[in-house]
C-alpha positions as CSV (number, residue, x, y, z in Angstrom):
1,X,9.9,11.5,-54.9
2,X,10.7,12.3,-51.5
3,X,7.1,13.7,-51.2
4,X,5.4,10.2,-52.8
5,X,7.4,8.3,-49.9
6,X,6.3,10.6,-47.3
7,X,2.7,9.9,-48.0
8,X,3.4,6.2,-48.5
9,X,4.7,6.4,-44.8
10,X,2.2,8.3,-43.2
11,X,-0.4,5.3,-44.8
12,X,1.5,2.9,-43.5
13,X,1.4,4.0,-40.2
14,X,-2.1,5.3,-40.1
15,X,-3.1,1.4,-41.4
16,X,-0.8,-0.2,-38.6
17,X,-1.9,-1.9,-35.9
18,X,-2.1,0.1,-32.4
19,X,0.1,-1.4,-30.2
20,X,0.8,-1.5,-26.1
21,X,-0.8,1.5,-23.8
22,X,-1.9,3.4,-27.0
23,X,-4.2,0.6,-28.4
24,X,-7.2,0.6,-25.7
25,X,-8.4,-3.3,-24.2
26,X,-11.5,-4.1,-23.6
27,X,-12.3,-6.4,-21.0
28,X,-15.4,-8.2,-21.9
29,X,-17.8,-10.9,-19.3
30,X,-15.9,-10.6,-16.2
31,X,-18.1,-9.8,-12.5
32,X,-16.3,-6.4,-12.0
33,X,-16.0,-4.9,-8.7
34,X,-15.2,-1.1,-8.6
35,X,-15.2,-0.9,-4.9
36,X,-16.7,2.6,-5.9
37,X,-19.8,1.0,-6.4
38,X,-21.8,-2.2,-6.9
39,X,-20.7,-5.3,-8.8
40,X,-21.1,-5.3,-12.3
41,X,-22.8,-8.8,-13.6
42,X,-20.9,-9.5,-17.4
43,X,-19.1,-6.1,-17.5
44,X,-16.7,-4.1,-19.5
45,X,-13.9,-2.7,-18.5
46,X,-12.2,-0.4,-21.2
47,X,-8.5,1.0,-20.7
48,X,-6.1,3.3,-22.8
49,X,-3.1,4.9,-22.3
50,X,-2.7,3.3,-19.1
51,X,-6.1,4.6,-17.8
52,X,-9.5,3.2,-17.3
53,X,-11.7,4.8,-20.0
54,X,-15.1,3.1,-19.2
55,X,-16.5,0.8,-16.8
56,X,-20.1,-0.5,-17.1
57,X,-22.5,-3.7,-17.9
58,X,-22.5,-4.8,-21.3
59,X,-24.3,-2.9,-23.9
60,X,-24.2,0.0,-22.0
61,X,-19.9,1.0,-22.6
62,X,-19.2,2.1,-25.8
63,X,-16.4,0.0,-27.1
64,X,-14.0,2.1,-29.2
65,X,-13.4,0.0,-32.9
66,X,-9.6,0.0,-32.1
67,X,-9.5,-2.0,-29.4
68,X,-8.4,-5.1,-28.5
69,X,-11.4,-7.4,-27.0
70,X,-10.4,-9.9,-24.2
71,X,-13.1,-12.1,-23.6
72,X,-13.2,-12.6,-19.6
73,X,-16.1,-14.3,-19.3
74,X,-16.4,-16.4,-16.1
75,X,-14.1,-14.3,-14.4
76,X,-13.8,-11.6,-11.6
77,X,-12.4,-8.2,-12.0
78,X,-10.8,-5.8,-8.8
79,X,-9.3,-3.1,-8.5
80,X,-4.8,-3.4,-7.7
81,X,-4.8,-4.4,-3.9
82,X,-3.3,-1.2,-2.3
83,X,-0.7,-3.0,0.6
84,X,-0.8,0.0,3.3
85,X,2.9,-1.4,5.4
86,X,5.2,-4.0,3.4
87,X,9.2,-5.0,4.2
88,X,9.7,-6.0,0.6
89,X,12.5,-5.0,-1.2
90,X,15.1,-5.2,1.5
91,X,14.2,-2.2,2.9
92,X,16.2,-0.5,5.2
93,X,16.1,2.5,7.8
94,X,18.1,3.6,10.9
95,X,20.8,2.1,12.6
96,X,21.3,1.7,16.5
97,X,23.2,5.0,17.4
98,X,20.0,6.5,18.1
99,X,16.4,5.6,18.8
100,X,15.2,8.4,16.5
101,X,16.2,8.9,12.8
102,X,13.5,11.1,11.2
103,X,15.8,12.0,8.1
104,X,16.4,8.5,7.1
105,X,15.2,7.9,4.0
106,X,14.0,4.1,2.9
107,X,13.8,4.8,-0.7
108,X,17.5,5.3,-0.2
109,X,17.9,1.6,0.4
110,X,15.0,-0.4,-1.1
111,X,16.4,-2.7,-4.1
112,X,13.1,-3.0,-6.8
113,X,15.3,-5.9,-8.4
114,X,14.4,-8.3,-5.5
115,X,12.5,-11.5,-6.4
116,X,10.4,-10.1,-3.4
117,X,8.8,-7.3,-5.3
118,X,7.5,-10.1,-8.2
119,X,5.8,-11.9,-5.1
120,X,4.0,-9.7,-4.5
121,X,2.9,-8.8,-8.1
122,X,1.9,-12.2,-8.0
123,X,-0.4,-11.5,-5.0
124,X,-2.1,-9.2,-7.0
125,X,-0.6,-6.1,-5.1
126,X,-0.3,-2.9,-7.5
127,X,0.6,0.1,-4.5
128,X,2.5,-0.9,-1.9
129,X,3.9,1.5,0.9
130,X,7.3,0.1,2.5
131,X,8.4,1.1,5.6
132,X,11.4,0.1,7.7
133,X,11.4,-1.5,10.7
134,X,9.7,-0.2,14.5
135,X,12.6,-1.2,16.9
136,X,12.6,2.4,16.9
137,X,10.3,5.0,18.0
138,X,10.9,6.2,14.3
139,X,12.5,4.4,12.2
140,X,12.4,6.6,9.2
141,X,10.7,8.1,5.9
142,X,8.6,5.6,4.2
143,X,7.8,5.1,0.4
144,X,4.8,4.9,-1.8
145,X,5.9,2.3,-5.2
146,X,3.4,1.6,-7.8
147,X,4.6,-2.2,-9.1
148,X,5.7,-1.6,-12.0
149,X,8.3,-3.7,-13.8
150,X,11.3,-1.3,-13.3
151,X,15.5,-1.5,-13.1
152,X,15.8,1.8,-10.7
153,X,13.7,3.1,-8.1
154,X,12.3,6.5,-9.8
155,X,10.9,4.0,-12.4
156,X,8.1,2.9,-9.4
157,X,8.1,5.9,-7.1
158,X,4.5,7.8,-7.3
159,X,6.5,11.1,-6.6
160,X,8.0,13.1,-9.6
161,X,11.5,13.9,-8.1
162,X,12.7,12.0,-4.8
163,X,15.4,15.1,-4.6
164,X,12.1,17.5,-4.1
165,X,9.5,15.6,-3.7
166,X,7.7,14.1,-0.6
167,X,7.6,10.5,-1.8
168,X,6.2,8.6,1.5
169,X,5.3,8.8,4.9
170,X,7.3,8.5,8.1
171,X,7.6,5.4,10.5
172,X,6.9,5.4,14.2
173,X,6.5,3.1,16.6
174,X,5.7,2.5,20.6
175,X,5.1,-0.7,23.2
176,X,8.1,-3.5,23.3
177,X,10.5,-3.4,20.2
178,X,11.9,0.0,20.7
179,X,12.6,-0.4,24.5
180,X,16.2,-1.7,25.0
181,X,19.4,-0.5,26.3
182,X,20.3,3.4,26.4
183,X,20.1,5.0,23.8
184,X,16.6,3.5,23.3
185,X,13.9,4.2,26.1
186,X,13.0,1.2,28.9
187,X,10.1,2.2,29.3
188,X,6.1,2.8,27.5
189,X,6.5,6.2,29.5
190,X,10.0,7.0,28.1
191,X,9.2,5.6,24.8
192,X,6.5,8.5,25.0
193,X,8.5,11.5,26.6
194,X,11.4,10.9,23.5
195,X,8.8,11.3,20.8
196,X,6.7,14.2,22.4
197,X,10.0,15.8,22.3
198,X,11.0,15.3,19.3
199,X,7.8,16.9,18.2
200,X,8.6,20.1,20.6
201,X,12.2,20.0,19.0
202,X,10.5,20.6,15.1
203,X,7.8,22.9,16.2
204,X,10.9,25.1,17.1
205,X,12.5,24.7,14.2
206,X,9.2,25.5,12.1
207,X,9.4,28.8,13.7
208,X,12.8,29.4,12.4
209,X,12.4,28.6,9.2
210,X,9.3,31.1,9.3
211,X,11.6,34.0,10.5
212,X,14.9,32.8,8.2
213,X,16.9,32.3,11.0
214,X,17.0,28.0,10.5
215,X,19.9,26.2,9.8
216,X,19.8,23.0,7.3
217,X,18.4,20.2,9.5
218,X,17.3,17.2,8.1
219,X,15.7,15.9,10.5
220,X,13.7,18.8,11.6
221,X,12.7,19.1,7.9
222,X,11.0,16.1,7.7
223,X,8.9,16.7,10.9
224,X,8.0,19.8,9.7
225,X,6.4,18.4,6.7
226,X,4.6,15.9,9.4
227,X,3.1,18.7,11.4
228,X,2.5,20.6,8.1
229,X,0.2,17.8,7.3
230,X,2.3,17.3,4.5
231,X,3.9,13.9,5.3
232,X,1.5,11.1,7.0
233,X,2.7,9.4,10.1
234,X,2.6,5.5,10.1
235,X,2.4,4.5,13.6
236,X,3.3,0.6,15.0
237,X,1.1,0.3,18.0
238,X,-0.4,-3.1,19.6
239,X,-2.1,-2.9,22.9
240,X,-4.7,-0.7,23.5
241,X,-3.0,2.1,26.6
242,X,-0.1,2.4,23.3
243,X,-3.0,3.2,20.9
244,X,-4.4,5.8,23.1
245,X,-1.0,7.4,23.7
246,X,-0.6,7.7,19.7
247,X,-4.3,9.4,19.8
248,X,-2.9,11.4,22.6
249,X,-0.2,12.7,20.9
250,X,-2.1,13.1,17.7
251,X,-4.2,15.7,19.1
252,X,-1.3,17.2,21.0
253,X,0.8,18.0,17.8
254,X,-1.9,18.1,15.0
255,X,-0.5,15.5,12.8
256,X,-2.1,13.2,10.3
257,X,-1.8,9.4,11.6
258,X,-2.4,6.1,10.3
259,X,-2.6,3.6,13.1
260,X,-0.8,0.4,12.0
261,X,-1.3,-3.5,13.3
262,X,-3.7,-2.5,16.4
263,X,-4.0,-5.6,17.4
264,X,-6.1,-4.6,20.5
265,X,-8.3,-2.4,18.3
266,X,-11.8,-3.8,19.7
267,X,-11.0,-2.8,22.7
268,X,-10.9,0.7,22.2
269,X,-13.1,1.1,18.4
270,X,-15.0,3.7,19.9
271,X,-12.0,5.9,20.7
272,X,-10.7,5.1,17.7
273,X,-13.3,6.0,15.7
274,X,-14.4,9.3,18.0
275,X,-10.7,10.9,17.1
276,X,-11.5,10.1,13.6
277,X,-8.3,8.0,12.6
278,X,-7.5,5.3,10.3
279,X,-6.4,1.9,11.1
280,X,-4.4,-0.2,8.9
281,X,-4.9,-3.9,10.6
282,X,-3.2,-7.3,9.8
283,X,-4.8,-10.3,11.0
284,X,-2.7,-13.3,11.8
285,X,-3.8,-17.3,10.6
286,X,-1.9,-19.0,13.9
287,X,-0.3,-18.4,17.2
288,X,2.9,-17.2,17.9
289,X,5.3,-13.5,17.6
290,X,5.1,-11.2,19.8
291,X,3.2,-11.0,24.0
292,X,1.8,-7.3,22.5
293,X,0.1,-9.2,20.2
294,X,-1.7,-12.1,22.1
295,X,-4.8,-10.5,22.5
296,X,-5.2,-9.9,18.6
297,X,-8.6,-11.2,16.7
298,X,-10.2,-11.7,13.6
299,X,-12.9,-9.5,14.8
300,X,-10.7,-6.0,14.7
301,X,-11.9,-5.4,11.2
302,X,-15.3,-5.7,11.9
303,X,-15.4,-3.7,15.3
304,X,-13.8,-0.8,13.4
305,X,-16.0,-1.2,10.2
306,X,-19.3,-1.1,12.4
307,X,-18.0,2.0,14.1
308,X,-17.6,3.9,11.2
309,X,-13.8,4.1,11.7
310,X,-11.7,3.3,8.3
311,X,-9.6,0.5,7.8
312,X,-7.4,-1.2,5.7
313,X,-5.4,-4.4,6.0
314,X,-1.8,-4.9,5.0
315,X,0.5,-8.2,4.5
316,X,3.7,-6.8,7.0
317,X,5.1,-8.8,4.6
318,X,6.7,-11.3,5.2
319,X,4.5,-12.1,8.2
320,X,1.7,-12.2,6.1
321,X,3.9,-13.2,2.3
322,X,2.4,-10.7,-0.3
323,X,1.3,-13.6,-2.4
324,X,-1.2,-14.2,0.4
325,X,-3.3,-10.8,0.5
326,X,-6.1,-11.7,-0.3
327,X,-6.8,-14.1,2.7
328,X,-6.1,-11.2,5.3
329,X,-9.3,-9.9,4.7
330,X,-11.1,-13.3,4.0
331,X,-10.7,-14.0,7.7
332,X,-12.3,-10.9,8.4
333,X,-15.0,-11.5,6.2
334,X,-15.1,-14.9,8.9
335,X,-15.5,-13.2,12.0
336,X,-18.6,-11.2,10.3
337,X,-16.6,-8.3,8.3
338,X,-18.7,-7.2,5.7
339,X,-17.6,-8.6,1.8
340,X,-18.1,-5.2,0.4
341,X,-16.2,-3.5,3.2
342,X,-13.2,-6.1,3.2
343,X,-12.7,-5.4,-0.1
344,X,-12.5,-1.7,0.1
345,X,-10.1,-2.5,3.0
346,X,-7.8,-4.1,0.4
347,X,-8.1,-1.3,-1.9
348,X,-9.3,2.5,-2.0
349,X,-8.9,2.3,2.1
350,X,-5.8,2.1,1.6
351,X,-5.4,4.2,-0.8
352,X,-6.8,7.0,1.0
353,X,-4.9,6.2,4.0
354,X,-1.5,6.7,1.7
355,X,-3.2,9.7,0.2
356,X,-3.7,8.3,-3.1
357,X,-7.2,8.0,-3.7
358,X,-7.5,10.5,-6.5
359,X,-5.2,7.9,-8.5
360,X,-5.5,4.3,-7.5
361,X,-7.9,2.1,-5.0
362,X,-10.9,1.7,-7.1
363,X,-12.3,0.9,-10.8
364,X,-13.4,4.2,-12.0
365,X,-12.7,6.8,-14.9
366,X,-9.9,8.6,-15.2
367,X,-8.3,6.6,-12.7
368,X,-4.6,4.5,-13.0
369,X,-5.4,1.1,-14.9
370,X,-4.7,-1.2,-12.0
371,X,-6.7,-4.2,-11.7
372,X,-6.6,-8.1,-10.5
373,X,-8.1,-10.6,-13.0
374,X,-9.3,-13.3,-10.3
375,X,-10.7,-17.1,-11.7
376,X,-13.5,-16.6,-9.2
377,X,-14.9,-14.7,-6.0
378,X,-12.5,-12.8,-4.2
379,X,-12.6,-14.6,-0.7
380,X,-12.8,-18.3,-2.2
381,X,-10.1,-20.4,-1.0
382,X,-10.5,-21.7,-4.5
383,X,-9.7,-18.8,-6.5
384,X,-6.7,-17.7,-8.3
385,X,-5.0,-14.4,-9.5
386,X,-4.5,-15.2,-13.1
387,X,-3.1,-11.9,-13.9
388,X,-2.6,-8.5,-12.5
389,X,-2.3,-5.1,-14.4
390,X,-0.8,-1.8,-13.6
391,X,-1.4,1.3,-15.9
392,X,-2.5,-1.1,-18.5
393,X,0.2,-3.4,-18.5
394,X,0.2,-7.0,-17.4
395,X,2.9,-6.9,-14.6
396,X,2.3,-11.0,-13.9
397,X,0.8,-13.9,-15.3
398,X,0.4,-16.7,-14.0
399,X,0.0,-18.3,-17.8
400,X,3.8,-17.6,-17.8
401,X,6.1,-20.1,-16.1
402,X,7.9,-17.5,-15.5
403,X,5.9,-15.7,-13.8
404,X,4.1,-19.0,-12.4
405,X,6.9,-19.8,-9.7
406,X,6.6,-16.6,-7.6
407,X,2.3,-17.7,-7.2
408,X,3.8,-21.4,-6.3
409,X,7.2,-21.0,-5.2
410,X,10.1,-22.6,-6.5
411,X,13.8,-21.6,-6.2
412,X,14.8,-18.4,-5.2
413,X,11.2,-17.0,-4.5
414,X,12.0,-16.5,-1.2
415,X,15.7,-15.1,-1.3
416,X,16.5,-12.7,0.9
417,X,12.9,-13.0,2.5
418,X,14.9,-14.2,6.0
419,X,15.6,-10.8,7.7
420,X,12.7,-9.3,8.4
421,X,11.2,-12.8,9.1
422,X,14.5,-13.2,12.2
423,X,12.9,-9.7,14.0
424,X,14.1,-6.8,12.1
425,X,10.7,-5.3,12.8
């Protein structure tokens, strides 16, 4: 008998229904962009087990009998927008007793249960890095998060073990909002001399902890893994004499740099693009912040672009709100940014600039199934994000009225928005 009902079972199961990441979806009639490659006129995109199986134009994807068919049709299809510097989540780094805090950790302090992180799910952002803020000349380690609907923070780090594990970049940051009062520097030249330091301090330290002689150091730890190559820097930096010091000190120390905001990019693209360094650039849609900035345009994206230099935009959220991605590089596109190129800029450009190109960025095989279901072209002022997908799972839609509120507002969407909005970056 006990045989009989064990066979019973196994037919049950084997005749049941295939349900959430192990039953594939296809995605049938959308334009699909896989940044990787051309747009695909009435595509299919296939995913399973919270990959992308198969991407093509109809009739040419095979189409596996198990899976469920969503019928798209009229609809546009892009990769997760990758956000390459975001304040969401409360974020947190050092404190005011010193101007340098390289062992901080943000990932230590980032709350994935704020209504923030939902924004910016409903923005159609799948990646997002989160950095504390640059009143210092480093503020801290940064943190990679894939969106996904979690309680804890290991359940949307991209690392394995934040106890081993590099899980993020570090923070710097030059020009006006670290100078202040001693501790911090007063001047750009100060501002410089502290960090160059800093940088002599670890390359020290590496040298002990070749020979066994080093003591635990936190701190020197974690710029050791920066001039190791190991840990990316993320470098605030506005005029164009502050971008050349980071390029400067770049080539000094041998670290790998993202250059963040640039708002005086075009005035130095071709140095930019000479020392072979990213830029990750946020455009702004009216005047006002900060006198580093004034001499910001639309037109950074494209001078870097025509250079050859890569670049990305990000949402410095909330001074651009997450919800609102999507425009950043629709005003490039404006000031003559090519479409193709300011999409990659919200997606595998990023990517790549965090170092995670191999798993997110772009619709391709084998990569994470993160995607933006639009109702039209990307850089309309009329189009929506209907839903947005990570590893296969819809993480909002905005079907749901749930979910509805954080694309429209409402109450609460904006709770505990005001701090980094009041200057704490």
């Amino acid at each position: 008998m006990r045989t009989v009902l064990l066979c019973l079972l196994s037919l049950l199961l084997a005749a049941a229904p295939l349900q959430g990441q192990d039953q594939p979806i296809a995605f049938e009639g959308a334009t699909l962009h896989p940044v990787a490659g051309p747009p695909i006129a009435n595509g299919v995109l296939v995913v399973a087990d919270g990959t992308i199986v198969a991407i093509g134009a109809a009739g040419e994807v095979d189409i596996p009998a198990a899976a469920e068919r969503r019928d798209v049709s009229g609809k546009v299809i892009i990769p997760g927008l990758v956000d390459t510097h975001s304040h969401i989540g409360r974020q947190q780094g050092g404190d005011r007793s010193s101007p340098l805090h390289p062992e901080v950790r943000t990932l230590d302090a980032i709350d994935v249960r704020d209504n923030s992180m939902m924004r910016a799910r409903a923005g159609g952002i799948t990646s997002v890095h989160i950095m504390s803020g640059s009143g210092h000349l480093l503020s801290g380690q940064t943190t990679y998060l894939k969106l996904r609907h979690g309680d804890v923070i290991t359940d949307l780090l991209f690392c394995d073990d934040p106890t081993t594990d590099i899980c993020g970049g570090i923070k710097m940051a030059n020009g006006t909002n670290p100078i202040r009062q001693p501790p911090f520097p007063g001047t750009r030249a100060k501002s410089a001399a502290l960090q160059r330091a800093l940088f002599v301090e670890a390359e020290a330290y590496r040298e002990e902890m070749a020979n066994g002689t080093a003591s635990r150091d936190l701190a020197n730890e974690a710029m050791v893994e920066v001039l190791n190559g190991d840990r990316i820097v993320h470098f605030h930096t506005h005029t164009h004499e502050d971008i050349l010091t980071v390029l400067r000190m770049r080539e000094e120390f041998g670290f790998n740099v993202v250059l963040h905001h640039v708002s005086e990019a075009w005035k130095v693209a071709d140095e930019i693009a000479a020392a072979g360094v990213p830029s990750s650039i946020i455009l702004l849609d009216s005047p006002g912040g900060k006198l580093e900035a004034t001499n910001i345009r639309w037109e950074n994206g494209r001078a870097l672009a025509e250079r050859g230099a890569d670049v990305a935009f990000h949402t410095d959220d909330l001074v651009t709100d997450s919800r609102l991605f999507l425009r950043m590089a629709a005003f490039g596109v404006r000031a003559g940014m090519d479409e193709d190129a300011a999409l990659e800029a919200l997606t595998l450009a990023g990517a790549r600039m965090l170092g995670l190109d191999d798993q997110v960025g772009s619709l391709e095989p084998g990569k994470d199934a993160d995607f933006v279901v639009l109702s039209g072209p990307p850089f309309s002022v009329y189009s929506l994000i209907e839903e947005t997908w990570i590893e296969g799972q819809p993480v909002f839609d905005r079907s749901d009225p749930d979910d509805a509120k954080f694309a429209t507002g409402g109450m609460g969407t904006y709770e505990h928005a005001s701090g980094h909005v009041h200057g704490q970056d």
